[in-house]
C-alpha positions as CSV (number, residue, x, y, z in Angstrom):
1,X,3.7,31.2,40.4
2,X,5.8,28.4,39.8
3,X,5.6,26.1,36.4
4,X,6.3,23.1,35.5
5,X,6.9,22.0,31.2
6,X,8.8,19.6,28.9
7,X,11.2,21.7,27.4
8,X,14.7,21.7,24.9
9,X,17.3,24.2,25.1
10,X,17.4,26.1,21.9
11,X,19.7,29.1,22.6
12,X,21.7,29.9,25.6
13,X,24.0,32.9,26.2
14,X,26.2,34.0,29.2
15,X,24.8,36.8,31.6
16,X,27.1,37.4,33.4
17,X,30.0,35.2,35.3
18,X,27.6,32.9,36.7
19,X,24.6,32.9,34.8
20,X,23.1,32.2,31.9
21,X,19.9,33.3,29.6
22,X,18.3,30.6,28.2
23,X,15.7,30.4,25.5
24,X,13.8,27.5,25.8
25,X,11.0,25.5,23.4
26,X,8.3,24.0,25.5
27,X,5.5,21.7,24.9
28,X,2.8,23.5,27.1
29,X,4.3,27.0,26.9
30,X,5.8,27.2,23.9
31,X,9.1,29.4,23.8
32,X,10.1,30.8,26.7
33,X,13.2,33.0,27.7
34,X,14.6,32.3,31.2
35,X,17.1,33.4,33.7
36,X,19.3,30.6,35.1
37,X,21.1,32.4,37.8
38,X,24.4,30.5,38.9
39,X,24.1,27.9,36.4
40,X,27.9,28.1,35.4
41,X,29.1,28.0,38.7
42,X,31.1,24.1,39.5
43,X,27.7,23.1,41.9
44,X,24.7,24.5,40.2
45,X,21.1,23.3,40.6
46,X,21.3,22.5,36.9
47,X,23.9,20.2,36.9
48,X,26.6,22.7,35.7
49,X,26.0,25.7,32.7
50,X,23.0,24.8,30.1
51,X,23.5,24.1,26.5
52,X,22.3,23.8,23.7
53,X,20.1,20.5,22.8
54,X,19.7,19.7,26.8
55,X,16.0,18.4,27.5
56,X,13.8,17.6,30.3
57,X,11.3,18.7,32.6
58,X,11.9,22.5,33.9
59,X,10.2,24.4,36.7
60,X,10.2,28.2,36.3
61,X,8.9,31.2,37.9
62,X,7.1,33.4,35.4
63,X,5.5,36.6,36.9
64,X,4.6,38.7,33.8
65,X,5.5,37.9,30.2
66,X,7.3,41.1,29.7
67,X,10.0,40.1,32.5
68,X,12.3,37.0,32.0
69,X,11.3,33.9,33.5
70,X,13.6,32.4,36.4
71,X,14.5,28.4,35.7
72,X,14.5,27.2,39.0
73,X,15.1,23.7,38.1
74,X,16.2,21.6,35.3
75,X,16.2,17.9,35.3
76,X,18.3,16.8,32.3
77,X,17.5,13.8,30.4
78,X,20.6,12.0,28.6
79,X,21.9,14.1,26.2
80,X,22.6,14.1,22.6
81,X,25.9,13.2,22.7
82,X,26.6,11.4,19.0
83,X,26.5,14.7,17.6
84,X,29.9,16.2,18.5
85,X,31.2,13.2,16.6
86,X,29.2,14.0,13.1
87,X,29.4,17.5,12.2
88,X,26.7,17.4,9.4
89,X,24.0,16.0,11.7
90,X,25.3,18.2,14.2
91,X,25.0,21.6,11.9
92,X,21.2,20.2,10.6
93,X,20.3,20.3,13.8
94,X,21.6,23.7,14.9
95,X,19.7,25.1,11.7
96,X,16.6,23.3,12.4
97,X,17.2,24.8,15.7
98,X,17.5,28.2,14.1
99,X,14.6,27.7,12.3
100,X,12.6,27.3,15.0
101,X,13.5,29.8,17.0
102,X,12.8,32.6,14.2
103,X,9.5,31.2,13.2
104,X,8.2,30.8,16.7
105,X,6.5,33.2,18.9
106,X,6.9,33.6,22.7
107,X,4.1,31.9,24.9
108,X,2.4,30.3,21.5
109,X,2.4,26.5,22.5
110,X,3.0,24.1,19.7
111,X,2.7,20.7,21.7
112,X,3.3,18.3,18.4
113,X,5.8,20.5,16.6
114,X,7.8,20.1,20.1
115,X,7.0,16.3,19.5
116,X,8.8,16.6,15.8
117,X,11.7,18.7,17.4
118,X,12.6,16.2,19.4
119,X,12.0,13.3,17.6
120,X,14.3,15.2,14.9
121,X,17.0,16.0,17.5
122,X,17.0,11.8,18.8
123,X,17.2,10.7,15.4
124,X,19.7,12.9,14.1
125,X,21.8,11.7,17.2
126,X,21.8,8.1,16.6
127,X,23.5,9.1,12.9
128,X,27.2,8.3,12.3
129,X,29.4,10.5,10.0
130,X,29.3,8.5,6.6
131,X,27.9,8.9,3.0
132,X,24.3,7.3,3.6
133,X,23.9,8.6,6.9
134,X,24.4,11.9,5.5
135,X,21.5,11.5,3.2
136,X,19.2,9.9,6.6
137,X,20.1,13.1,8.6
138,X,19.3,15.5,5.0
139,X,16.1,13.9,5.0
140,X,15.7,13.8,8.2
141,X,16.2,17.7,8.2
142,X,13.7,18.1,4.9
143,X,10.4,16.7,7.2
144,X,11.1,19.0,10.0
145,X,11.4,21.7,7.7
146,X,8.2,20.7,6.8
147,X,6.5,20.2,9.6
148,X,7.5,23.4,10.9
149,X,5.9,25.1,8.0
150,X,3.1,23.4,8.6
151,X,2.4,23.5,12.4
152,X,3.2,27.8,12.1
153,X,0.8,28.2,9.6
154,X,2.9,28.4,6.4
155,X,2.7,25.1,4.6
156,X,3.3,25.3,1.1
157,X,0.5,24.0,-1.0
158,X,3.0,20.7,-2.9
159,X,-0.3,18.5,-4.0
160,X,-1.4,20.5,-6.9
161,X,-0.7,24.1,-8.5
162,X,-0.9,26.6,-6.7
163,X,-2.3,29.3,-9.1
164,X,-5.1,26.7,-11.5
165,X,-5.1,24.0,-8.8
166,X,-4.2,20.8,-11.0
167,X,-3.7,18.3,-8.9
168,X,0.3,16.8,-9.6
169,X,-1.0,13.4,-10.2
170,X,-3.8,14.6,-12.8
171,X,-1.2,16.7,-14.9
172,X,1.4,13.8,-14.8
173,X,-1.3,11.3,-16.2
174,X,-2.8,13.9,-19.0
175,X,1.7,14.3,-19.9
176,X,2.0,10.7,-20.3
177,X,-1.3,9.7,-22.1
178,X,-0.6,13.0,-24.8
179,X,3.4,12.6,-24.7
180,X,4.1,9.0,-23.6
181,X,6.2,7.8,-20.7
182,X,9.5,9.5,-22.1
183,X,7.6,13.1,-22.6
184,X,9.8,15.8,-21.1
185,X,7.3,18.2,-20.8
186,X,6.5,16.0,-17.6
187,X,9.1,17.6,-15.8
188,X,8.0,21.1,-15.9
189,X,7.3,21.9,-12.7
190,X,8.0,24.7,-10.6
191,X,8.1,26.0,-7.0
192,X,7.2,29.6,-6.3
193,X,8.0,31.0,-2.7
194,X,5.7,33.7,-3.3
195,X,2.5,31.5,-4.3
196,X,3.9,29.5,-1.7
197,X,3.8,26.1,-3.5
198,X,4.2,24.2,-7.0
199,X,3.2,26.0,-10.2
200,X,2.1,24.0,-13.4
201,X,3.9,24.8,-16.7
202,X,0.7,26.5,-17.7
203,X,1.0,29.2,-14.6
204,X,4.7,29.5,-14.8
205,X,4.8,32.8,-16.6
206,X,2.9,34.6,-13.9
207,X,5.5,33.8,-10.9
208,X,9.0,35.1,-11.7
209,X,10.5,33.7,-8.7
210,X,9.6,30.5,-9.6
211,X,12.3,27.3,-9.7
212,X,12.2,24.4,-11.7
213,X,11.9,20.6,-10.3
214,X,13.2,17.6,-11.5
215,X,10.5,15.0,-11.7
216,X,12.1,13.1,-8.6
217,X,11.8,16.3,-6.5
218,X,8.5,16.9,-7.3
219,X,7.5,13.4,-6.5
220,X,9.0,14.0,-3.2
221,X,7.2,17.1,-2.5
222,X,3.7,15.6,-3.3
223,X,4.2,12.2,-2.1
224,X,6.8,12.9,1.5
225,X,7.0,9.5,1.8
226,X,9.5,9.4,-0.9
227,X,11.7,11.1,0.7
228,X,13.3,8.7,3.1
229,X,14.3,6.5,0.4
230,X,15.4,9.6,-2.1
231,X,19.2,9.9,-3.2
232,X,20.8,12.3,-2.1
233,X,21.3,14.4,-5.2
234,X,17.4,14.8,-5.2
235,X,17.4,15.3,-1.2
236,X,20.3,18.5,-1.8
237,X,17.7,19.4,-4.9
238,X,14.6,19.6,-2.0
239,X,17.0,21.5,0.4
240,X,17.9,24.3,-1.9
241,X,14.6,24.9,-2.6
242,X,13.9,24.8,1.1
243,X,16.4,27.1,1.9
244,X,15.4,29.7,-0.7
245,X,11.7,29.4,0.7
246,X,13.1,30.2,4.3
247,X,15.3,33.2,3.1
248,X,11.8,34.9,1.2
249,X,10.0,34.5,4.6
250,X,12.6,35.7,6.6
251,X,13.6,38.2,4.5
252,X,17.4,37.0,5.0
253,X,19.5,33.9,5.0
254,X,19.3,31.7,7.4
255,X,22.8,32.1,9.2
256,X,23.1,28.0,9.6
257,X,22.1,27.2,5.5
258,X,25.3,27.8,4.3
259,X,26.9,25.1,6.1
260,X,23.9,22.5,4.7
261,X,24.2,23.8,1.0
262,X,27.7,23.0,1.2
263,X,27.8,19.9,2.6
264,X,25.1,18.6,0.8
C-alpha cells in the first residue's frame, strides 16, 4: 500500500553504492525509516542522493512496520540553503535535529511538533552569521527545545515550584514586599532535572541536582515570551540548563551540544 505524507529528512546514510536509508519526520506518520533505492545514482527519481534538511511531499510503500519502508517519490521543496553559509544556525539545527530523532518514536504522529520543526528549520535559514543573529537562532533553538518537551510528554513544570507549587509570580511579589526591590533573595531559584522543573529556595535542599537561575533566566522560563528579546548571556544561561536536562533524560550527551555550549 502506497502512502502519501509531508515529511523532512532528518538522518540519511549510504546503503550501498546507490542507495540510501533515510529516516524521515512526517506530519501524519510520524518518523519513518525508508529505503531510497538508486537515489545516488546522476538520474534518480529524487532528484539526486537525499540530505539532510530536504522537505516535501513523499510517497512510500510501507508493508509491515518491522520492514523498512520504500520512498518511491520525493518531491523536494526549495531547500535550506543559507545554512552552509552560517555554521551556528547550521549546528542548532543539526542538534535540534538530533533531538528529535532521540525523543521520537517510530509511527507516533506528532502533526504540530512537525509544524514547529519546520518552522524552526525556515527561520534558522533566513539567519546570517553575525552577533545578533546568533542570539535570534539561540533563541530560536531554546522554543523548539521546548516545544519538543512539551509535544513528547516531558514538559518541565517553569510556572511555579515544582515540589510546594508556589507560583513564580507569587514568590517574587512576597520577596519584594518583605525584602524590597533590591532583595537578593529574589534570585534563588532553581532548576531540578529530576523534579523536572523550578524549585523555590524553600525546596532547594531536597533536589541535589538542582541549578541556580539568575532572575532574568527565570523570567524567561515562566514568561517564554521573553525570550526573543533576551541577551544572549541569559539565552547561553537557558541553553546550559537545556542541555543538562537533555543529557539526564537521555542518559548521555547529546553528541551536537558541545558545539552550541561553545559557541554560545
Amino acid at each position: 500500500m502506497l502512502s502519501k505524507d509531508l515529511a523532512i529528512c532528518i538522518r540519511a546514510v549510504d546503503y550501498s553504492e546507490t542507495s540510501q536509508i533515510i529516516t524521515f519526520f512526517t506530519r501524519a506518520t510520524g518518523k519513518i525509516s525508508a529505503i531510497a533505492k538508486g537515489s545516488k545514482r546522476p538520474k534518480s527519481a529524487f532528484d539526486g542522493p537525499v540530505e539532510i534538511f530536504s522537505h516535501g511531499e513523499i510517497v512510500f510503500s510501507d508493508s509491515t512496520r518491522e520492514k523498512l519502508a520504500t520512498l518511491t517519490e520525493f518531491e523536494q521543496q526549495p531547500g535550506l540553503s543559507h545554512l552552509s553559509n552560517n555554521l551556528f544556525a547550521l549546528n542548532c539545527c543539526l542538534f535540534g535535529t538530533e533531538l528529535l530523532n532521540n525523543l521520537t518514536n517510530e509511527y507516533d504522529p506528532h502533526p504540530e511538533l512537525f509544524d514547529s520543526f519546520l518552522q524552526f528549520l525556515q527561520d534558522a535559514n533566513e539567519r546570517r552569521a553575525s552577533s545578533i543573529e546568533h542570539r535570534n537562532v539561540l533563541a530560536l533553538l531554546i522554543l523548539f527545545q521546548l516545544a519538543l518537551l512539551k509535544e513528547v510528554g516531558l514538559q518541565p513544570v517553569l510556572n511555579a515550584c515544582v515540589n510546594c507549587k508556589t507560583r513564580y509570580e507569587h514568590r517574587a511579589s512576597l520577596v519584594r514586599r518583605s525584602f524590597g526591590e533590591g532583595g537578593s533573595i529574589e534570585h534563588r531559584v532553581y532548576f531540578s532535572s529530576s523534579a523536572n522543573g523550578l524549585i523555590c529556595r524553600d525546596c532547594e535542599n531536597s533536589f541535589p541536582d538542582k541549578i541556580r537561575l539568575t532572575k532574568d533566566a527565570a523570567d524567561c522560563l515562566t514568561n517564554l515570551k521573553l525570550i526573543a528579546e533576551s541577551n544572549e548571556k541569559t539565552l547561553s544561561e537557558i541553553e546550559k540548563i537545556l542541555v543538562y536536562h537533555f543529557t539526564e533524560i537521555l542518559h548521555h550527551p547529546p553528541k551536537m551540544a558541545k558545539y552550541i555550549i561553545r559557541d554560545s
